[in-house]
BAKE-651182 format. One record per residue (C-alpha): residue in one letter; x, y, z. Coordinates in steps of 0.02 Angstrom, whole numbers, plus 32768, in hexadecimal, padded with zeros to 4 digits. Layout:
% BAKE-651182
('a', (X, Y, Z)) ...
//
This chain:
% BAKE-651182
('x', (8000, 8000, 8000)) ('x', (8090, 806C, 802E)) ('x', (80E2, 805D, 7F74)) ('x', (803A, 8070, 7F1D)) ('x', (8013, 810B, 7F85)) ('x', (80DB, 8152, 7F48)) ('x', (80B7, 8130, 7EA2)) ('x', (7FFF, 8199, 7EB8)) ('x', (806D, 821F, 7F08)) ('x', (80DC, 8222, 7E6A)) ('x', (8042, 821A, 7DEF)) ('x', (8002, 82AF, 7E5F)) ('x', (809D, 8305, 7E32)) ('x', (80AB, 82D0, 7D75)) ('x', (7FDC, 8313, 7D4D)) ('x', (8003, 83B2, 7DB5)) ('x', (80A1, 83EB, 7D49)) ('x', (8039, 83C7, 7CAE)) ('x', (7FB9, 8441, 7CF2)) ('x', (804E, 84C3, 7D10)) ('x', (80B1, 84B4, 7C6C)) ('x', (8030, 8466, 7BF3)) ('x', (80A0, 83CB, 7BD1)) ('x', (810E, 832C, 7C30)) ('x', (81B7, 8349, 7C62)) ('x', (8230, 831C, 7BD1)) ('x', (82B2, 82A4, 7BF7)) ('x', (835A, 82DC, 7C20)) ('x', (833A, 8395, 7C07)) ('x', (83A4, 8414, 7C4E)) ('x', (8313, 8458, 7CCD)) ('x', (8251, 8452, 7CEE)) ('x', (8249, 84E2, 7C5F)) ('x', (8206, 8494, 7BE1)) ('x', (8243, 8527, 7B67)) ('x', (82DA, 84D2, 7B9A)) ('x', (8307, 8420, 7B34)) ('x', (836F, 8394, 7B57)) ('x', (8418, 83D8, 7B50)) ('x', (8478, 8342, 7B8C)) ('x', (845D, 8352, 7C42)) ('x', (8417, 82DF, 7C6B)) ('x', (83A8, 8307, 7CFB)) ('x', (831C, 8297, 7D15)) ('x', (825E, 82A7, 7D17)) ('x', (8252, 827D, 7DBD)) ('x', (82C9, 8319, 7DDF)) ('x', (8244, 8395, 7D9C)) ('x', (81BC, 8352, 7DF3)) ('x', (820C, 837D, 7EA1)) ('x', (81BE, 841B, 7ECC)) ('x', (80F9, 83D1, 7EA7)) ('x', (8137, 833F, 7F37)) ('x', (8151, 83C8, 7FA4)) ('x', (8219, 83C9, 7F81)) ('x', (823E, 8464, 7F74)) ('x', (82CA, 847A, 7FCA)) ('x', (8318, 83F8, 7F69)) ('x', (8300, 8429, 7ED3)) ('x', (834A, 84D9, 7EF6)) ('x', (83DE, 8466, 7F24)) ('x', (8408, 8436, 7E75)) ('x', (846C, 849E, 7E03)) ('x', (8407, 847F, 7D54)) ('x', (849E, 84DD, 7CE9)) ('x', (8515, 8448, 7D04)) ('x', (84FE, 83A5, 7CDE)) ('x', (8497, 830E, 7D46)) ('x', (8530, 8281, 7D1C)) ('x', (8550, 826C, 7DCC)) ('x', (85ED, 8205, 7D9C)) ('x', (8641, 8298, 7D50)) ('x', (86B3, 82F6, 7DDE)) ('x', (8667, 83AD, 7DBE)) ('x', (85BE, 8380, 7DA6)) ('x', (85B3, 830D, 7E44)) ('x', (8600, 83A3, 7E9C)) ('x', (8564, 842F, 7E77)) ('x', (84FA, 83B2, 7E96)) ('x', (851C, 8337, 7F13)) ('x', (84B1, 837D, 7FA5)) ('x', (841A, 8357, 7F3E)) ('x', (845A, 82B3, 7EF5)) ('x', (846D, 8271, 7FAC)) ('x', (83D2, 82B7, 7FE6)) ('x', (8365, 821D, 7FFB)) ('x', (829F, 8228, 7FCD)) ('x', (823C, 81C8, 801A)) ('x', (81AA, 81B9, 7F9B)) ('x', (8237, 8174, 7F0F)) ('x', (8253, 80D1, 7F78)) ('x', (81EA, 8041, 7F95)) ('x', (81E1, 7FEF, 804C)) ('x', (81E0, 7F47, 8001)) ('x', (8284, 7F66, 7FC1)) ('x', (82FA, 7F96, 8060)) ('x', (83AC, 7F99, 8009)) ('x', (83E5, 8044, 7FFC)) ('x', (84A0, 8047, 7F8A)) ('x', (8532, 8089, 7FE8)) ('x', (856C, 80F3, 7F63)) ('x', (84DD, 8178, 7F86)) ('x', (8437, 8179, 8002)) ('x', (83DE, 81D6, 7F6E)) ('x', (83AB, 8129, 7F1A)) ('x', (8307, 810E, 7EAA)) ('x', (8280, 808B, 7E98)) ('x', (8204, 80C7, 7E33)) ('x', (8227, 80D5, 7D6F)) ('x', (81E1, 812E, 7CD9)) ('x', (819A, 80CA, 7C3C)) ('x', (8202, 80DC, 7BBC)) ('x', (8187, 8068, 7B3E)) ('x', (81AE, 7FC7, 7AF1)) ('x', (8256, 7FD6, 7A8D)) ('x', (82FA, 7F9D, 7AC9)) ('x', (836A, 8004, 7A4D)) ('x', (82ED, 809F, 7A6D)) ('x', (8389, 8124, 7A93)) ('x', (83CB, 80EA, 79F2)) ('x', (833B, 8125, 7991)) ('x', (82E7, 81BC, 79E4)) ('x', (826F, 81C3, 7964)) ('x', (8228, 80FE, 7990)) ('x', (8204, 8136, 7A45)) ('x', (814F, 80EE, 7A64)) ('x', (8149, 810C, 7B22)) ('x', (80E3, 81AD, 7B73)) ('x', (817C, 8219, 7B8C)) ('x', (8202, 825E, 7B1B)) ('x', (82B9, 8290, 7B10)) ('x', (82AD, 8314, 7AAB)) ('x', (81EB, 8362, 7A70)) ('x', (815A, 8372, 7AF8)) ('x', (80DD, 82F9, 7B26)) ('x', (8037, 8330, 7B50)) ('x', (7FA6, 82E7, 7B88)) ('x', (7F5F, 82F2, 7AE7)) ('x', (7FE1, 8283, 7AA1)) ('x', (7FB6, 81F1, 7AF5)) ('x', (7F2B, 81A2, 7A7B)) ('x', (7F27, 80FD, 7AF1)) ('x', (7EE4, 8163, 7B69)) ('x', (7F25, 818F, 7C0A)) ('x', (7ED2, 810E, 7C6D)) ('x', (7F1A, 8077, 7BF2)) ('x', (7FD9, 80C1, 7BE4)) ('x', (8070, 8099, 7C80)) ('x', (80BB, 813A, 7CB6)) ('x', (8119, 80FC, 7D59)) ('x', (813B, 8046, 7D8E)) ('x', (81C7, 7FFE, 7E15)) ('x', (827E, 7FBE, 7E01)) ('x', (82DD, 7F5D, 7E76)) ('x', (837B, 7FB2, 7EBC)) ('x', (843A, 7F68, 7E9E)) ('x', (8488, 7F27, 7F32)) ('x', (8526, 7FA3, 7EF7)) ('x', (8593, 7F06, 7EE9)) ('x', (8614, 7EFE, 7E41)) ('x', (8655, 7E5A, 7E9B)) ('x', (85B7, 7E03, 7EBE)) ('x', (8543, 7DB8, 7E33)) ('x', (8490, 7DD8, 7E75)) ('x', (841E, 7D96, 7DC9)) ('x', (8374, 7E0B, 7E26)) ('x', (83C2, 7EA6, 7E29)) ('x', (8463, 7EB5, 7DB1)) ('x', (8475, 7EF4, 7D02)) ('x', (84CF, 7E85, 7C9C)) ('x', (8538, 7ECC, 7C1E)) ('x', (853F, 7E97, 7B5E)) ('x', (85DF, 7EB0, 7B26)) ('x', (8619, 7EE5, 7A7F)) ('x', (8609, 7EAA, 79FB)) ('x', (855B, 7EE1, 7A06)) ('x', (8518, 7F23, 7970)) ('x', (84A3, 7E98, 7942)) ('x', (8441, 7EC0, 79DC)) ('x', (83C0, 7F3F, 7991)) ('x', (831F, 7EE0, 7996)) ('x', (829D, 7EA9, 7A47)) ('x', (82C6, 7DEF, 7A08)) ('x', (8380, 7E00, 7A0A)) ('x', (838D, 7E39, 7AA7)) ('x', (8313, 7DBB, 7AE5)) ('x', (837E, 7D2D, 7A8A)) ('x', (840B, 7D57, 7AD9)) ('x', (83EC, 7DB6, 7B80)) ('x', (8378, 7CFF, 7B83)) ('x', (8423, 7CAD, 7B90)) ('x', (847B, 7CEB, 7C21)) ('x', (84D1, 7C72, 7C90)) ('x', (855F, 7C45, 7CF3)) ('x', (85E9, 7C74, 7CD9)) ('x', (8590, 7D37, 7CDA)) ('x', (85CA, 7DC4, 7C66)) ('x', (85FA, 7E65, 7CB6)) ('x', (8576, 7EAE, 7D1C)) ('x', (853F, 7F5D, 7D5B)) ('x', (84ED, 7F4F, 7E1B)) ('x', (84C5, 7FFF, 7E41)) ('x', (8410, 7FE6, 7E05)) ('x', (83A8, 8088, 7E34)) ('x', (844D, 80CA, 7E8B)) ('x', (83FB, 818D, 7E6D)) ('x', (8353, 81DA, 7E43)) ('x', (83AC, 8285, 7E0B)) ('x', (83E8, 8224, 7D4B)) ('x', (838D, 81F6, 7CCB)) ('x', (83C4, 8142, 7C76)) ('x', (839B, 808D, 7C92)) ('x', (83E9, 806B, 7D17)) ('x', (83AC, 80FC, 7D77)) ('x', (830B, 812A, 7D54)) ('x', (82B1, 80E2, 7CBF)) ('x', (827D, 8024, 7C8F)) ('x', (821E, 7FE2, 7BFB)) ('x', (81A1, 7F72, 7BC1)) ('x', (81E5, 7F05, 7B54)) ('x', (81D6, 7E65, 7BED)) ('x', (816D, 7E5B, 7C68)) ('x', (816B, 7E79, 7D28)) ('x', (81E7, 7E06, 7D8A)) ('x', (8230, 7DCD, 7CBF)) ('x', (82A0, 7D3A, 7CE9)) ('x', (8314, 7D78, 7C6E)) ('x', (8385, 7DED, 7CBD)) ('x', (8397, 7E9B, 7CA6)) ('x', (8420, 7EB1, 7C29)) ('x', (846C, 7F3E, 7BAD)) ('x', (84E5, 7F61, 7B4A)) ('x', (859B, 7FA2, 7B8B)) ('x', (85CC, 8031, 7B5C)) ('x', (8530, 808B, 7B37)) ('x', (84F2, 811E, 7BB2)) ('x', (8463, 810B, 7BC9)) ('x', (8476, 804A, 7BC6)) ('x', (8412, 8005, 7B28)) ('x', (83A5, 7F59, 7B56)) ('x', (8329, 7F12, 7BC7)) ('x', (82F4, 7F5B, 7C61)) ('x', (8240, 7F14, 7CA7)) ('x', (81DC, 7F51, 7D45)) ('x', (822D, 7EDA, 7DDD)) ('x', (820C, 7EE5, 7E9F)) ('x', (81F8, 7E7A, 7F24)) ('x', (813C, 7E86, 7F3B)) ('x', (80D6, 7DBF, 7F33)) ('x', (80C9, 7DA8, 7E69)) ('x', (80B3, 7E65, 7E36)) ('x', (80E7, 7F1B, 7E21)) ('x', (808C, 7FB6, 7E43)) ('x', (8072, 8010, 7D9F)) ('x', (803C, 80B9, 7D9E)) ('x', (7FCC, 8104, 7D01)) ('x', (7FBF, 81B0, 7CC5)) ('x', (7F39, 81C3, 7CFA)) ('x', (7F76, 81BB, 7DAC)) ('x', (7F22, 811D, 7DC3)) ('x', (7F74, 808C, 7E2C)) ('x', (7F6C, 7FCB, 7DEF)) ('x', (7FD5, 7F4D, 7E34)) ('x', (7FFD, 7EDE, 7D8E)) ('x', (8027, 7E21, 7D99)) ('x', (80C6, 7DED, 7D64)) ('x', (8067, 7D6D, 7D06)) ('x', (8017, 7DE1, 7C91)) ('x', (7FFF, 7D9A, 7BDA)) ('x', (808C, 7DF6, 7B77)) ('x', (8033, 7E51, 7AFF)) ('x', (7FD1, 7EBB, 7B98)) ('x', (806E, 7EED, 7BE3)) ('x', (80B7, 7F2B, 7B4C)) ('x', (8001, 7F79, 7B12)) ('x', (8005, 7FD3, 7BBE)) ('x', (80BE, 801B, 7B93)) ('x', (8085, 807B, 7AF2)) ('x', (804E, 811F, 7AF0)) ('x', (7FFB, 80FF, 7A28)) ('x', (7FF4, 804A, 79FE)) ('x', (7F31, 8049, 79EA)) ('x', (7F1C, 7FB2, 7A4D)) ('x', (7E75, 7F6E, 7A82)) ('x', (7E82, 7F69, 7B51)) ('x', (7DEF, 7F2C, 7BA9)) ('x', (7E16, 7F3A, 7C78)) ('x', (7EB4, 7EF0, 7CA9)) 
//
């Protein structure tokens, strides 16, 4: 009850700065202007949504005129107060690891639609937000009811050393180039065993970046996938398969635009999921 009601809290937020600005966030812009595109900096959605949570002070905290690459010496330095400040509404209780490398960690994800080589192709995004136009309300001709804009991610355990198949990113290395399609991805993410490839285990380790392993997932598996989550190295953002995880009994908490809550069954024909991830596939959805 406690994630569902975060996830309301964020919907809250998301509806209330369409109201203000006439439009979503768009990924990765340089502030909550929305005169003000992309850029390369990377800041997340959830970033701009602080002051409608009743973050204020927070967001006054971060300095929007460098970048959010909290890796990056000078960057981490303007804004490592707010990076570290830890929200309580981004983390799920079911899900008590917090990473070591920062107390600012994130559980709840945006939809970035159903294709794994989206940040390849800007143009083939199909999910309800956007990189580098605005999304409106308007836009969404599933309807907001029928279309994911939040759902939950489990959180690395922060671990290089330790293979932990839940909540690591396995890395595809290069060559990689034949990995453009959902099925080849599946084929071969699908394959993952012993001995495992190189793996990323800082999962959710901030909710101040935009990128898949920070704050967005995709719908391209379902909840709880067995297949791991996996991308290719070398890409930022990492490039792949990223599904909705947690630790709840056979679900995740999904929230619509709408604002609506569902909690969605991790056995959920295929198709749905993927029907719920699109913001214009014209799929027929009766209740789910």
């Amino acid at each position: 009850m406690t994630c569902a009601n975060n996830l309301r809290q964020i919907g809250l937020a998301l509806n209330t700065y369409h109201e203000q600005y006439g439009q979503y966030p768009i990924l990765g812009s340089a502030d909550g202007n929305p005169s003000r595109p992309w850029r390369f900096k990377f800041f997340s959605l959830q970033s701009r949504l602080l002051p409608h949570m009743g973050e204020s002070v927070i967001y006054n905290n971060i300095n929007f005129d460098v970048g959010a690459t909290v890796s990056n010496a000078r960057d981490s330095v303007y804004n490592a107060t707010a990076a570290a400040s830890q929200i309580e509404t981004f983390l799920c209780p079911s899900d008590p690891r917090r990473l070591s490398v920062s107390s600012g960690n994130n559980n709840y994800r945006i939809n970035m639609g159903t294709i794994a080589e989206t940040i390849v192709d800007f143009s083939f995004e199909n999910g309800p937000f956007s990189l580098f136009g605005p999304r409106r309300s308007s836009d969404i001709q599933d309807g907001l009811s029928k279309t994911a804009a939040f759902s939950e991610k489990l959180r690395g355990d922060g671990m290089n050393s330790v293979v932990t198949p839940d909540v690591d990113i396995f890395l595809i290395p290069p060559p990689n180039s034949a990995l453009v399609s959902n099925a080849a991805y599946v084929n071969f993410c699908g394959t993952i065993r012993p001995p495992f490839p190189p793996h990323d285990s800082f999962n959710g380790f901030t909710w101040l970046l935009s990128g898949t392993s920070t704050t967005w997932y995709n719908h391209v598996l379902v909840p709880n996938s067995l297949i791991p989550d996996c991308g290719k190295d070398g890409t930022d953002p990492y490039r792949g398969l990223f599904p909705a995880r947690s630790w709840h009994n056979d679900g995740v908490n999904l929230l619509m635009l709408d604002g609506s809550t569902r909690f969605v069954q991790e056995n959920l024909e295929s198709r749905i999921w993927q029907a719920l991830g699109t913001k214009t596939g014209g799929e027929a959805l009766s209740d789910f």
